[in-house]
C-alpha positions in Angstrom: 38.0 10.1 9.4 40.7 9.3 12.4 42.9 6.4 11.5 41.7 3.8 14.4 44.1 1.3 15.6 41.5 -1.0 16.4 40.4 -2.9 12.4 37.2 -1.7 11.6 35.8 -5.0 9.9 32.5 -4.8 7.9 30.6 -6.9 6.4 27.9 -6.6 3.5 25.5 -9.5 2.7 22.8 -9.8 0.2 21.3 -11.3 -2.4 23.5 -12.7 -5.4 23.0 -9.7 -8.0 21.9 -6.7 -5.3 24.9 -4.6 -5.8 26.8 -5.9 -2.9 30.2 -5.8 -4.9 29.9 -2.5 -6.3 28.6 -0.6 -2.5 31.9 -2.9 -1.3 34.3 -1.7 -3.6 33.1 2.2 -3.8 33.4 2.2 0.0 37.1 0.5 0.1 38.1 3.1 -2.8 36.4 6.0 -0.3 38.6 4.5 2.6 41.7 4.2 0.9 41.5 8.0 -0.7 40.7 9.0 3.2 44.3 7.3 3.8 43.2 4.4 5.7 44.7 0.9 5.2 42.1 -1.1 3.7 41.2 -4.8 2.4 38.3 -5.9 0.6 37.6 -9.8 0.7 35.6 -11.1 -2.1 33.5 -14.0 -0.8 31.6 -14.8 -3.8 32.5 -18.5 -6.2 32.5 -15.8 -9.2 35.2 -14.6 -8.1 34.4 -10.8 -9.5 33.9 -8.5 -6.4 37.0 -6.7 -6.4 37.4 -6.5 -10.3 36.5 -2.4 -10.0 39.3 -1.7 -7.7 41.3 -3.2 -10.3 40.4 -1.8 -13.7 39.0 -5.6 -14.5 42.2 -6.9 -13.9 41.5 -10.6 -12.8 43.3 -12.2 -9.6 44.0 -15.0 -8.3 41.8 -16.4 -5.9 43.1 -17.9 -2.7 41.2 -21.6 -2.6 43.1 -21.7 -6.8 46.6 -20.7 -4.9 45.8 -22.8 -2.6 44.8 -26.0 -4.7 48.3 -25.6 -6.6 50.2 -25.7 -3.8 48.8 -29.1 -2.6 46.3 -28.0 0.5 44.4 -31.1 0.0 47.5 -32.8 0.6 49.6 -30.3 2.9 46.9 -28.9 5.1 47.0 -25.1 5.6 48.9 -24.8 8.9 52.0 -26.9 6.6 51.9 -24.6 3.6 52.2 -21.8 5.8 54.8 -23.0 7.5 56.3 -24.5 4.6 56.4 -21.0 3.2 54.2 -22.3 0.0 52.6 -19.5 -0.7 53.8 -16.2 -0.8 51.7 -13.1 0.2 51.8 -11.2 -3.1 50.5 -14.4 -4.7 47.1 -14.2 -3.0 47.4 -10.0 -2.1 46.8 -7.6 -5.3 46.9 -3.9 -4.9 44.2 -1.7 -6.2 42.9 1.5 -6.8 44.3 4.3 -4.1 46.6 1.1 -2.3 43.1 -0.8 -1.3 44.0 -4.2 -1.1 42.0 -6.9 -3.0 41.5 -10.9 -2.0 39.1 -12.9 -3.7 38.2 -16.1 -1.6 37.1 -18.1 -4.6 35.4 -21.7 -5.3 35.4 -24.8 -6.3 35.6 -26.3 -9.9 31.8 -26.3 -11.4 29.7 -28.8 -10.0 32.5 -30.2 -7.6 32.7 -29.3 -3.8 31.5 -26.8 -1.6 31.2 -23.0 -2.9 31.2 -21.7 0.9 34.9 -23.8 1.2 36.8 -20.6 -0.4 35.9 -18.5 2.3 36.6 -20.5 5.1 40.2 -21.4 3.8 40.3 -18.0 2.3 40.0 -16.3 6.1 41.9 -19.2 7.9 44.9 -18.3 5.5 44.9 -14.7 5.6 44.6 -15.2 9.4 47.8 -17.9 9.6 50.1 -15.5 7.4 49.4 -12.9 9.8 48.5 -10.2 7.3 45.8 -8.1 8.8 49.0 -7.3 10.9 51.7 -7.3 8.5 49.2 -4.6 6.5 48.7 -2.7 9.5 45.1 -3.0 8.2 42.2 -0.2 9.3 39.5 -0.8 7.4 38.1 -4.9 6.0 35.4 -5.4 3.8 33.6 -8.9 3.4 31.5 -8.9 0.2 29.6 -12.1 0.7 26.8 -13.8 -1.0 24.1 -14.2 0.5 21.5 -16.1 -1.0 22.6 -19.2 1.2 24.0 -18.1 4.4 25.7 -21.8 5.0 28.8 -22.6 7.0 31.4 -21.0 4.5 29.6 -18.2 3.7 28.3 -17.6 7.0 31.5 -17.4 8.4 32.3 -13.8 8.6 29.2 -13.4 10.9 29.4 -16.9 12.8 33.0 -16.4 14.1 32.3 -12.4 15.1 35.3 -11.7 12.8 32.7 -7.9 11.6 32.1 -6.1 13.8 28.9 -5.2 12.0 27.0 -6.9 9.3 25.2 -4.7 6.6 22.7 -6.0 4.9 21.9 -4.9 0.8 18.5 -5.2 -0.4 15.8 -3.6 -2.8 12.5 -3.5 -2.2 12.1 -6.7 -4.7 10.3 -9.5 -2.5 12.9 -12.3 -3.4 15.8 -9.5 -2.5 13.8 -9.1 1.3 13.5 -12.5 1.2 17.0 -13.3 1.3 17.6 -10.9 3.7 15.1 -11.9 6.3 17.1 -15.4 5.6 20.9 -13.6 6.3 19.0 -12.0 9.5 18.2 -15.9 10.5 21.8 -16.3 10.3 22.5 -13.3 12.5 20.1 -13.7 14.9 21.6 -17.4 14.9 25.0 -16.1 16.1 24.4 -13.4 18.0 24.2 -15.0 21.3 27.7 -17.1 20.9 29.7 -14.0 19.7 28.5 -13.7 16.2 28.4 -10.4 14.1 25.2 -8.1 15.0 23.7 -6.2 12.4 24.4 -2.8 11.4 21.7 -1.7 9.3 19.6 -2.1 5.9 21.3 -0.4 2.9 18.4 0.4 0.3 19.7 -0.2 -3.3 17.0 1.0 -6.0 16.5 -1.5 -8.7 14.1 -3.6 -9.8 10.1 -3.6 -10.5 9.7 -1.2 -7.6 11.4 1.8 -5.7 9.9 1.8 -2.0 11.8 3.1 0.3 8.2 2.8 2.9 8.4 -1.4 2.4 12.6 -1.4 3.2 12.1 1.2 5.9 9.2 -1.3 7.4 11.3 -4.2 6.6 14.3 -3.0 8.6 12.3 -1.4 11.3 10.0 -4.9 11.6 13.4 -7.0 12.3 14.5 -4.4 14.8 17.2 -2.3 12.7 17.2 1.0 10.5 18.0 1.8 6.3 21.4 3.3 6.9 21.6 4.7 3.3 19.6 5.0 0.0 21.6 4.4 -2.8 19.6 5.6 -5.9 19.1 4.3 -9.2 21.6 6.2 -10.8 22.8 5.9 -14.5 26.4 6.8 -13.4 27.3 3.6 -11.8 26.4 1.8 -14.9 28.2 3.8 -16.7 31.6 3.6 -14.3 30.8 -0.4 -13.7 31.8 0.0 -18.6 35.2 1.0 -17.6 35.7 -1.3 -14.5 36.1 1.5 -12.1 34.6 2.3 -9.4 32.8 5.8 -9.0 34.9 7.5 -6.7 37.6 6.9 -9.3 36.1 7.4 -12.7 33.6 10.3 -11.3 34.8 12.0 -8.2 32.7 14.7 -8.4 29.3 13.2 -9.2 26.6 13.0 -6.9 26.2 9.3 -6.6 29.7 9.8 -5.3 28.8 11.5 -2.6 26.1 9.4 -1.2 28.9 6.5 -1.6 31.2 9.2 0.7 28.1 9.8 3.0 27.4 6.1 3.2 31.3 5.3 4.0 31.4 7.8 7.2 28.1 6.5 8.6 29.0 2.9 8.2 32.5 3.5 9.9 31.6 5.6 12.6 28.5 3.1 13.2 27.9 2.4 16.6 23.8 0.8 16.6 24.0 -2.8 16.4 21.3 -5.5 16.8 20.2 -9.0 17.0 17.8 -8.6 14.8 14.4 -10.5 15.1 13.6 -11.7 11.9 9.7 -11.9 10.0 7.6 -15.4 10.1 6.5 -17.1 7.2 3.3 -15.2 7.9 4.6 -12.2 8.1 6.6 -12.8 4.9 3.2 -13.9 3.0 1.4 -10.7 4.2 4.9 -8.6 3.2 4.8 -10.5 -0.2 1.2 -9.6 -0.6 2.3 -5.6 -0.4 5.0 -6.0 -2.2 2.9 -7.4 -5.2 -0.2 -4.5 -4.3 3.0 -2.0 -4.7 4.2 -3.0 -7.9 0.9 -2.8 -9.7 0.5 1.0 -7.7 4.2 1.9 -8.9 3.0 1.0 -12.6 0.2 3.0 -12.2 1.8 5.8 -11.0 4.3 5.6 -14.0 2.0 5.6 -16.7 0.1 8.7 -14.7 3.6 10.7 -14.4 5.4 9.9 -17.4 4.4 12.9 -19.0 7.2 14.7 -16.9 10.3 15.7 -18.6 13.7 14.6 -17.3 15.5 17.5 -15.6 18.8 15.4 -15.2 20.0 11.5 -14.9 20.4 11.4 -11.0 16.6 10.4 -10.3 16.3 7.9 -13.1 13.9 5.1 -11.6 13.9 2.2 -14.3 13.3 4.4 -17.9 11.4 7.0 -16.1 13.6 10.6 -15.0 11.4 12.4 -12.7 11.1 15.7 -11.5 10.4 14.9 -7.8 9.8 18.8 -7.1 7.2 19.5 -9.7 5.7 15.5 -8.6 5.5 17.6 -4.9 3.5 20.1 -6.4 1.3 18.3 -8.6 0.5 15.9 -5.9 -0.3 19.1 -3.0 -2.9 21.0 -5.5 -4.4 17.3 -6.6 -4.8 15.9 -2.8 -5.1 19.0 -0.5 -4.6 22.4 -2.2 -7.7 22.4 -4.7 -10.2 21.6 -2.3 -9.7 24.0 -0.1 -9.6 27.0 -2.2 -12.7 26.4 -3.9 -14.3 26.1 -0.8 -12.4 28.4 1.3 -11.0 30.8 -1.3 -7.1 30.1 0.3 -5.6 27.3 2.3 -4.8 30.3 4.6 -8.6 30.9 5.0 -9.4 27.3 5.3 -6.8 26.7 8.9 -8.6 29.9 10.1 -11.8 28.0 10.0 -11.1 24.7 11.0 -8.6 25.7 13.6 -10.5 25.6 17.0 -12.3 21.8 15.6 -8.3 20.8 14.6 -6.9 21.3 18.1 -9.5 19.8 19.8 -8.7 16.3 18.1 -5.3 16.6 18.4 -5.8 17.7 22.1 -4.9 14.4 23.1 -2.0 13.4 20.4 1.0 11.8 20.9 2.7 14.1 18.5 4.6 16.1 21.0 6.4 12.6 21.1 9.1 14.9 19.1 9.6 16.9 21.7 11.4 14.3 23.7 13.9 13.6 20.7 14.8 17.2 20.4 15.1 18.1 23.9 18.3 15.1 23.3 20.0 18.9 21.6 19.7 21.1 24.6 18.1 23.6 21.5 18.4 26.9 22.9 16.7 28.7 20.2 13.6 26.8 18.1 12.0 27.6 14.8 8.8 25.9 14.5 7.5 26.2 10.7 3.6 25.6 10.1 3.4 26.2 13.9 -0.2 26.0 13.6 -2.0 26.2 17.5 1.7 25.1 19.5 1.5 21.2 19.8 5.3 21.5 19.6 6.0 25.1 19.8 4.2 25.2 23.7 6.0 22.4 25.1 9.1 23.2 24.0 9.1 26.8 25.3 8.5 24.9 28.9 11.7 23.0 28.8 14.5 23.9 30.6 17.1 24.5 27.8 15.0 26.8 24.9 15.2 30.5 25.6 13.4 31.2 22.4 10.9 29.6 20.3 9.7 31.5 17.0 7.0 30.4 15.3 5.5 31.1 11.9 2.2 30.7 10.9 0.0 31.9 7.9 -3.4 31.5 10.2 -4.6 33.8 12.4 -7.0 31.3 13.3 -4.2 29.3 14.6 -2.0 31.9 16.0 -4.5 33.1 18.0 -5.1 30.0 19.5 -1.2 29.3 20.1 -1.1 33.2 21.8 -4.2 32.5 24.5 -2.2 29.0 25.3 1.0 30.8 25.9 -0.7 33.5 27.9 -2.5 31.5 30.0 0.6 29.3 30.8 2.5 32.2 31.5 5.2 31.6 28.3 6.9 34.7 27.4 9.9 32.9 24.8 7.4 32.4 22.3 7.6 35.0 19.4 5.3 34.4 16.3 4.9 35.1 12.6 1.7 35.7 11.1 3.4 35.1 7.5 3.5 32.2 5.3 6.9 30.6 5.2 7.8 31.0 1.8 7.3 35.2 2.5 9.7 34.9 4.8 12.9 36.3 4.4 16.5 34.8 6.0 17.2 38.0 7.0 14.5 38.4 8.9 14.3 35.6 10.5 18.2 35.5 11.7 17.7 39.0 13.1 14.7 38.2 14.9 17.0 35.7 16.9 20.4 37.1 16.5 21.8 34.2 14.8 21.0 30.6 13.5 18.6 28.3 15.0 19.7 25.2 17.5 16.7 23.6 15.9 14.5 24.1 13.1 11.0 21.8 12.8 8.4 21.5 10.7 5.2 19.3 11.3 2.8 18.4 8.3 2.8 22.0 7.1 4.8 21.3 3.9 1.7 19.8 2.7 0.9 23.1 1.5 4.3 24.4 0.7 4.6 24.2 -3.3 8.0 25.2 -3.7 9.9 22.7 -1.3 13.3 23.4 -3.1 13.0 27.3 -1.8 11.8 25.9 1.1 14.0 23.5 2.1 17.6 25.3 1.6 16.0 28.2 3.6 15.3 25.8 7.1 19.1 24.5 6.5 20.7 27.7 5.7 19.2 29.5 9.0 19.8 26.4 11.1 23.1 25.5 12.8 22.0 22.2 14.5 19.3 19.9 13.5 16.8 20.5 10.9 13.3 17.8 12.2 10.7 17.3 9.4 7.8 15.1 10.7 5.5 13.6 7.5 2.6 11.4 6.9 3.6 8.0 4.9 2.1 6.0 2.6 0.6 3.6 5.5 -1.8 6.8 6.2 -3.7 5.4 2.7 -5.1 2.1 4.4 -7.1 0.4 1.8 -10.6 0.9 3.6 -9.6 4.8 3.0 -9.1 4.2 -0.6 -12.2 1.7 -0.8 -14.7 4.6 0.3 -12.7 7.8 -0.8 -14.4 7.9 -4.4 -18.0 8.1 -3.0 -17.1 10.8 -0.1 -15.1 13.3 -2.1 -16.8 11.8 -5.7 -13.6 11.6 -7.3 -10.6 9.1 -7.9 -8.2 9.1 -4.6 -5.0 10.7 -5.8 -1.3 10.4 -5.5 -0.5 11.8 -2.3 2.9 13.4 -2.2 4.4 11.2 0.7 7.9 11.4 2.8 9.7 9.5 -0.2 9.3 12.2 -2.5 10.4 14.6 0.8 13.4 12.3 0.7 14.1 12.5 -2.8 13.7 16.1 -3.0 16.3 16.5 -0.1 19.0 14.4 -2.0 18.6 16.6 -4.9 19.8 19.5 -2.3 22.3 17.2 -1.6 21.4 16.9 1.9 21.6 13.1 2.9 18.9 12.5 6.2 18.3 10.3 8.4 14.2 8.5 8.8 12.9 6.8 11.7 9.1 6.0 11.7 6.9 7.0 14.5 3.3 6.0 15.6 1.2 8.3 15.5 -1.9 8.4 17.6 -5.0 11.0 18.2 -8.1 10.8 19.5 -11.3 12.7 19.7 -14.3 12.6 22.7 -17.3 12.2 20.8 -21.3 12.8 21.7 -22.2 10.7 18.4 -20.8 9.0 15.3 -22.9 11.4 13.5 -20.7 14.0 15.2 -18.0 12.3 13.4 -19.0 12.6 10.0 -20.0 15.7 10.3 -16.3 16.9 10.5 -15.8 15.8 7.0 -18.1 19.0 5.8 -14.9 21.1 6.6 -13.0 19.3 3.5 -15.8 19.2 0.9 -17.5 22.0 -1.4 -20.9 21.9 -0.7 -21.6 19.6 2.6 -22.3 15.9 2.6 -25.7 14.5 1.0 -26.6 10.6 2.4 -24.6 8.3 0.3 -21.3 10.4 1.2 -22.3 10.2 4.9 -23.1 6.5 4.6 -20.0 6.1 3.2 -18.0 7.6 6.0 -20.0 6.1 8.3 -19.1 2.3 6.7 -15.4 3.5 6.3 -15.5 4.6 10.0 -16.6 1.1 11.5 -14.9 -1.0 9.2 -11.5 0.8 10.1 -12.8 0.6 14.2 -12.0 4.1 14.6 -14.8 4.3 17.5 -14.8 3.2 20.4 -16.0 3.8 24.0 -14.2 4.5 27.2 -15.9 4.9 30.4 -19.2 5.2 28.5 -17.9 8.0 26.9 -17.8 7.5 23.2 -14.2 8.6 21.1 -12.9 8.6 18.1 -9.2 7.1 17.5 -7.1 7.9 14.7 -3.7 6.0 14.3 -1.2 6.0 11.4 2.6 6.1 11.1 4.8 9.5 10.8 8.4 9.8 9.5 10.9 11.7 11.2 13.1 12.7 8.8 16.2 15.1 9.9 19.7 16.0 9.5 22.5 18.0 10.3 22.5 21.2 8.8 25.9 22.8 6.9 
C-alpha cells in the first residue's frame, strides 16, 4: 500500500456492541505496521474504542480536556488560540505509532452524548493536526444506534470519504443499519459521506451471510468483508491488544489485512436507498424463519467434530468440507445413483431435455463480466453442453477454451454446437475434474489459465478442498464460481418436496458453505448475486411434470404428480406467450470469484 498524500478518511458505523471498535482498531494497527500515518477517532460516550491500540491504557477524552480548560466559558476558537490545551493532552500514541483520540461525553444523565464528537472534530480541526501529523490514513469509530447531529457528523459534513457500515445478520443489528443508511442517504445530496460497503461481522443467534448480502444489495451497496466468528479475537480483546499485534500470524489476521487493502483502495460508493417499514417487517419475518432453520440445522450437525477454532459459529466448530459432502450425497448424489447407477450416467441421460430448458437462459450473463479480462485462454469446469464455454470461444479476445466434462451425453452435445458454428478453440475433456491432473491441464494450454469458471458442477464435486486449490493453482487471473443460494428453497418448494420425492427436504449445501470452504484455503472472494432466469416452451403442464421422472427412482404415481402440479401453479411458473404455453424458472445465483496467487 502507496503512501497517498491525499488523507484517506473512513468511517465505520454500527450498532452499539457490533464490533465496530475492534474492526477500527485492527485496521489502524494494519495501517500503521504498513507505515502509513494513521489516527483513529473514538466517537463513542464510553469512551473505549481505542483501548486495544493502547494495551487498556485509558486516555483522556477531548470534551473532559476540554471541560477543564473552561470551553463552556472560553469557546473553542479562544482555547485554541489561548494555547489551552496542548496537543499531547488530547493525542496518545499507540500500538505501531497509530494515533488514538477518543471524542468522549457528557457526565451521566447531563447533556448531549453526540456533543463530544462535534467539539472533538472542531478541535482537532482548529489545532491543525491532521496537518501537523502529516496524517494518511483516519478512522471514525462511531456509534450508531442513533445517527443524531453529533454522531452524524462524520457523514453530514463529508469529512469520510466513505462510510462502512458493521452489522450481523441479527434483525435489531440490520435494523440500525438501515437507520445509519437514512442518515447517508440524508446527506448525500449536500456533500455528505456515501457509503462504502456492508462489513458482515458473525455473531449472534444466526450466521447468514444470504440475509446481509440481500440486505446490502437491497439498499444498493455490496458485503465488503466477512469477518468470522473467531475465538482468537476474544482471546486478543483478554490482553487489550489488537490481533495484528498479539497474533500476527493467525488467520483472522489476515482477513483483518485483506479487509484493510480493500477498504483503502475502495473506490464504489453509493447513496444508498434504504428498506421501508414494509420491507423491514417482511426482512424481520426471514430473519425470525432463519433462526429457527439455523437451530435446526445445529442440532442436525452437531454430531461433527471440530477440526480447528477458526470456524467456531456460537459453541458449534464445524467442518464446512465434510458439511459439503454430507449435504451433495443427501440432496443430489444419492438419487441419482440409485436410479442411474453414477451421476456420470445420470447427465448422459438427461442431457439433451437439460439444454433444451436452459436454451433460453440468461446464464451466459457471465459471459459479459469475464469478457471485462480480455481472457485469452478459458477453463470451463462441469462444462456440461457449452452455455458458457460456446460463447466465449466467439469473442474476440479467447484463443482457447478447454472444457472438461465427465458426460458424454453433454460433450457430445457441446461438440455438434461448435461444429456447426464453425468453433475450432474449443478443446474438451471427457474426464471428471477431480481425475484430472495439473500437469495435464497446464500442458494442454502451455501455461496457466486467464480464466478459470465453474457453473453449478461442484454440486457433484465431493472433495471441494482438492478441488478448489487445483482451479487457483492453474489459474493466473480470475477464478468465476457461479452457485445456487439459499433463495432457490422458496417455501412452496419445501411445502410440496416431502410428497414428490417422499422424504424430508434436506440441507442443501449452498454458496455459504462455498464461501466458508474458500476462507479455510485462505482465499478471501468477492460475491455478487445474479438473477437467474430460464424458461421452457411447453405443449402441456402435464409435459412439465413429467420432467420430474428424471430425478426420482421409480416414476411419479398421482399424489406426486398432483403435488407438482399444485407446487407448479402456486409458484406461477406457467404461463403463456403468444398462445404458446412456457414454463419459467427464476431464482438468484452467486458469483463468487477472486484473484488467483
Amino acid at each position: 500500500m502507496d503512501k497517498n498524500k491525499n488523507i484517506r478518511q473512513i468511517a465505520f458505523y454500527g450498532k452499539g456492541g457490533i464490533g465496530k471498535s475492534t474492526i477500527a482498531s485492527n485496521l489502524a494497527a494494519v495501517y500503521a505496521e504498513r507505515g502509513l500515518n494513521t489516527m483513529m477517532i473514538g466517537c463513542d460516550p464510553k469512551s473505549d474504542c481505542t483501548r486495544n491500540l493502547r494495551g487498556d491504557v485509558e486516555i483522556p477524552t477531548v470534551l473532559d480536556a476540554a471541560r477543564e480548560k473552561g470551553v463552556a466559558k472560553l469557546g473553542l476558537t479562544e482555547l485554541v488560540d489561548g494555547k489551552q490545551i496542548d496537543v499531547d493532552e488530547i493525542v496518545y500514541k499507540g500500538y505501531k505509532g497509530a494515533l488514538c483520540v477518543e471524542a468522549g461525553g457528557p457526565e451521566p444523565a447531563v447533556g448531549c452524548a453526540g456533543r463530544g464528537v462535534i467539539v472533538a472534530i472542531d478541535l482537532l480541526k482548529k489545532m491543525g493536526i491532521y496537518d501537523e501529523f502529516d496524517l494518511d490514513v483516519v478512522i471514525y469509530d462511531v456509534l450508531g444506534d442513533v445517527v443524531c447531529g453529533g454522531f452524524g457528523m462524520p457523514l453530514r459534513q463529508g469529512l469520510a470519504d466513505d462510510v462502512f457500515i458493521v452489522t450481523s445478520a441479527d434483525y435489531l443489528s440490520i435494523y440500525a443499519a438501515n437507520n445509519i443508511c437514512k442518515g447517508i442517504a440524508r446527506h448525500a445530496s449536500r456533500e455528505g459521506s456515501p457509503l462504502g460497503g456492508i462489513v458482515y461481522n458473525v455473531r449472534g443467534a444466526i450466521d447468514n451471510l444470504a440475509l446481509v448480502n440481500g440486505f446490502a444489495q437491497s439498499v444498493g451497496s455490496k458485503v465488503i468483508e466477512t469477518i468470522p466468528n473467531d475465538s482468537t479475537i476474544m482471546k486478543n480483546e483478554i490482553y487489550a491488544k489488537t490481533v495484528i499485534e498479539h497474533s500476527p500470524d493467525s488467520e483472522i489476521a489476515g482477513g483483518f489485512r485483506h479487509l484493510a487493502t480493500a477498504i483503502y483502495e475502495n473506490k464504489e460508493t453509493v447513496s444508498p436507498t434504504p428498506l421501508s417499514k414494509e420491507e423491514l417487517a417482511e426482512l424481520a419475518q426471514r430473519i425470525r424463519r432463519k433462526t429457527k432453520e439455523e437451530y435446526a440445522f445445529r442440532g442436525r450437525m452437531g454430531k461433527h467434530k471440530p477440526m480447528n477454532n477458526k470456524n467456531k459459529i456460537g459453541k458449534l466448530n464445524i467442518e464446512w468440507a465434510k458439511m459439503w459432502q454430507e449435504g451433495i450425497l443427501n440432496a443430489w448424489s444419492h438419487q441419482y445413483i440409485k436410479k442411474y447407477g453414477s451421476i456420470t450416467e445420470a447427465w448422459n441421460h438427461k442431457a439433451p431435455e437439460y439444454v433444451k430448458t436452459m436454451e433460453h437462459s440468461n446464464r451466459a450473463q457471465l459471459v459479459e463480466k469475464l469478457e471485462q479480462h480480455e481472457p485469452g485462454t478459458v477453463l470451463d469446469v462441469g462444462a456440461g453442453a457449452g452455455i458458457f464455454a460456446l460463447p466465449l470461444a466467439e469473442t474476440k479476445y479467447v484463443k482457447r477454451v478447454v472444457a472438461v466434462e465427465p458426460s458424454t451425453g453433454m460433450l457430445d452435445i457441446l461438440k455438434k454446437k461448435a461444429e456447426s458454428c464453425r468453433l475450432t478453440s474449443i478443446e474438451c475433456i471427457n474426464k471428471k475434474w477431480e481425475d484430472t491432473t495439473t500437469d495435464e491441464l497446464i500442458e494442454l494450454n502451455g501455461g496457466k489459465y486467464d480464466v478459470v469458471i465453474s457453473s453449478h458442477a461442484l454440486y457433484y464435486i465431493t472433495d471441494l478442498h482438492d478441488a478448489l486449490k487445483k482451479m487457483n493453482d492453474i489459474c493466473k487471473g480470475y477464478v468465476y464460481l457461479l452457485i445456487g443460494t439459499d433463495a432457490n428453497k422458496d417455501e412452496n418448494y419445501e411445502k410440496y418436496y416431502e410428497r414428490i420425492y417422499k422424504k424430508p427436504m434436506p440441507l442443501y449445501p449452498d454458496y455459504a458453505c462455498l464461501y466458508m470452504i474458500l476462507r479455510e484455503l485462505d482465499i478471501h472472494p468477492n460475491i455478487e448475486m445474479l438473477d437467474a432466469y430460464a424458461k421452457r416452451y411447453v405443449d402441456s403442464v402435464e409435459e412439465v411434470i413429467d420432467l420430474w421422472k428424471d430425478n426420482i427412482d421409480g416414476g411419479l404415481n398421482e399424489d406426486q404428480r398432483d403435488a407438482i402440479r399444485k407446487y407448479l401453479a402456486e409458484s406461477d411458473m406457467i404461463k403463456e406467450e403468444d398462445g404458446r404455453l412456457y414454463w419459467e424458472w427464476r431464482s438468484k445465483d452467486a458469483l463468487i470469484y477472486w484473484r488467483a496467487e
